[in-house]
Each structure stands twice: as structure tokens, then as C-alpha cells.
N, C-alpha and C positions, 0 to 999 in steps of 0.2 A: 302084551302090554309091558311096558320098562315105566319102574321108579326111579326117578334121580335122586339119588342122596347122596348130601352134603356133609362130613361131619363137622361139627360147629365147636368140639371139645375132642381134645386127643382120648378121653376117658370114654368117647361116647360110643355104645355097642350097635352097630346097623342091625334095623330091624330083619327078623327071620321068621321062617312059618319054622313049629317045632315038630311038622309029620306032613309026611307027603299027604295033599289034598286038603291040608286045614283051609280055612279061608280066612283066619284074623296073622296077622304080622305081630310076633310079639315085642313091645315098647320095652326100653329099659332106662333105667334112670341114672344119671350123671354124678349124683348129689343125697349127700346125707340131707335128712328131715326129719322129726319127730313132730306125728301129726295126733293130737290128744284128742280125747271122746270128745265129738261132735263139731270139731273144728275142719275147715277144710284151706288145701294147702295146694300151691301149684309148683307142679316135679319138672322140671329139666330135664329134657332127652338128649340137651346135645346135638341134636341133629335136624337138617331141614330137607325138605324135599321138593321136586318138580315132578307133578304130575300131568297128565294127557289131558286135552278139554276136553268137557264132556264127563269128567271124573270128578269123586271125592275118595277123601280118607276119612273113614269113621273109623272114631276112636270110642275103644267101647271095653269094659269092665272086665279081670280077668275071674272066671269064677272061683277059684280058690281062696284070693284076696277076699272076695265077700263071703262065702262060706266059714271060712277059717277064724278072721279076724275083722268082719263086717267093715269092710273097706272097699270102695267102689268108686267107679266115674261120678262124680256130679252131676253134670249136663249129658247123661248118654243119652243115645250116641253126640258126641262132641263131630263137630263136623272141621273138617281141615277143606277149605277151596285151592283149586287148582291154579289160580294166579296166587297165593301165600306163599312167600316163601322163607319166613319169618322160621324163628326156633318153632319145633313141638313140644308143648307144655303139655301134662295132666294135671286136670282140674279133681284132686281125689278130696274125699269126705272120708271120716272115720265114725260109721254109724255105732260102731259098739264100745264095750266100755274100759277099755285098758288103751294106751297110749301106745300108738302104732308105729315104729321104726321103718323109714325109708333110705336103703344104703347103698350107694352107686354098684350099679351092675345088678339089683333085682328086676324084675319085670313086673311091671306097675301096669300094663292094660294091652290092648289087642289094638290092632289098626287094619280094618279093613276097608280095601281098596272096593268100590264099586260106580258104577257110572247111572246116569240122571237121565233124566228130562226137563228141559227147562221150558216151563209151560206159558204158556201167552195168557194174559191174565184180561178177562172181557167181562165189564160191568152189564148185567142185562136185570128188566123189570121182573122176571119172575121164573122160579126154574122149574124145568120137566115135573112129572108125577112119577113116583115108583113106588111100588107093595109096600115100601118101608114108611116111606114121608115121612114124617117128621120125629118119630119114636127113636127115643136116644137110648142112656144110660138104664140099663138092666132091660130094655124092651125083648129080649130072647128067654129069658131067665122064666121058667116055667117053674112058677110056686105054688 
């Protein structure tokens, strides 16, 4: 599979895996930002891409950023469609309590590529029976 990418800012770094076999691409950002407790800010990558039909690019939280300094994707996974060819933005939150510095060239989130289903959508009066029916929220939970 080939990603096309654009870069949209001479500043901007093409995304890379950082180890053979990883699955997320890591994102980096263009642009200074100071993102304060509980505010949320949207990052500049600089760059756009063309991807394959049949495909997305999920953009999704890197773990250290939320470990370290409670900073995370917003909307994960963020979804990028395959007709977009607009900038990549992150959509980041700053859950914790000190004011988060974001400064061109750190890696702000993951982008992994993976492909769908786009499913036919059929209105009908009533669906099948299964062991489960209709038991939701905690129904495995054995207290």
C-alpha cells in the first residue's frame, strides 16, 4: 500500500513508523502552542495525504503524551477519509494540571493506516435472536 504525501510547510516532518513492524505513523507538529489544563487546541502537521479507497488514517493518541503529561487525542481515533485532502490537524486536550507546551517538530499522535467496510445500511421490522439480546452495559460482569 503507498501514502501520498504532500508537504503543505517546508517545516513539516513526513510521517514515519519509529521500529520495524509498528503499526501507527508517528505525527508531528509544524507550530508552537501552549495548550492549558483542560483546554483543547488544534496542531498543524503541515502535511496532507492521498490515500487508497477502501482506506482510513486513524489518528490516535501517543502514549507517553498521556502518561507523562495527560495529553491526548480528543476525538480518538480521529478518522482522516480517503477523498480528504485538506491539512492534518490534532485535535489535542490537556487532561492534566500544568500547561502543556507544543513546539514544531515534537510528535503529537500516531496515524494508522487501515482499510473498511462500507456496509449497506437496510431498514427492517425486527432483528434475529442471540444468547445475548438485549443485555448491555456491565451484563458479563459477574458480582
Amino acid at each position: 500500500m503507498e501514502i501520498k504525501i504532500l508537504k503543505l510547510n517546508d517545516a513539516a516532518i513526513i510521517p514515519r513508523y519509529s521500529h520495524p513492524g509498528d503499526a501507527g505513523l508517528d505525527l508531528f507538529a509544524v507550530e508552537e502552542q501552549e495548550i492549558l489544563p483542560g483546554e483543547t487546541k488544534l496542531i498543524k502537521t503541515g502535511i496532507a495525504i492521498a490515500l487508497e479507497p477502501g482506506t482510513e488514517a486513524q489518528i490516535r493518541p501517543r502514549s507517553g503524551l498521556a502518561l507523562k503529561h495527560s495529553v491526548t487525542v480528543l476525538n480518538s481515533p480521529g478518522t482522516i477519509d480517503a477523498g480528504y485532502r485538506g491539512e492534518i490537524k490534532v485535535i489535542l486536550i490537556n487532561h492534566g494540571k500544568n500547561p502543556f507546551q507544543i513546539i514544531p517538530k515534537m510528535k503529537i499522535a500516531q496515524m494508522v493506516i487501515a482499510s473498511f467496510i462500507q456496509a449497506k445500511v437496510s431498514v427492517v421490522n425486527q432483528l434475529n435472536l442471540t444468547s445475548r439480546g438485549i443485555d448491555g452495559f456491565g451484563s458479563t460482569d459477574a458480582l
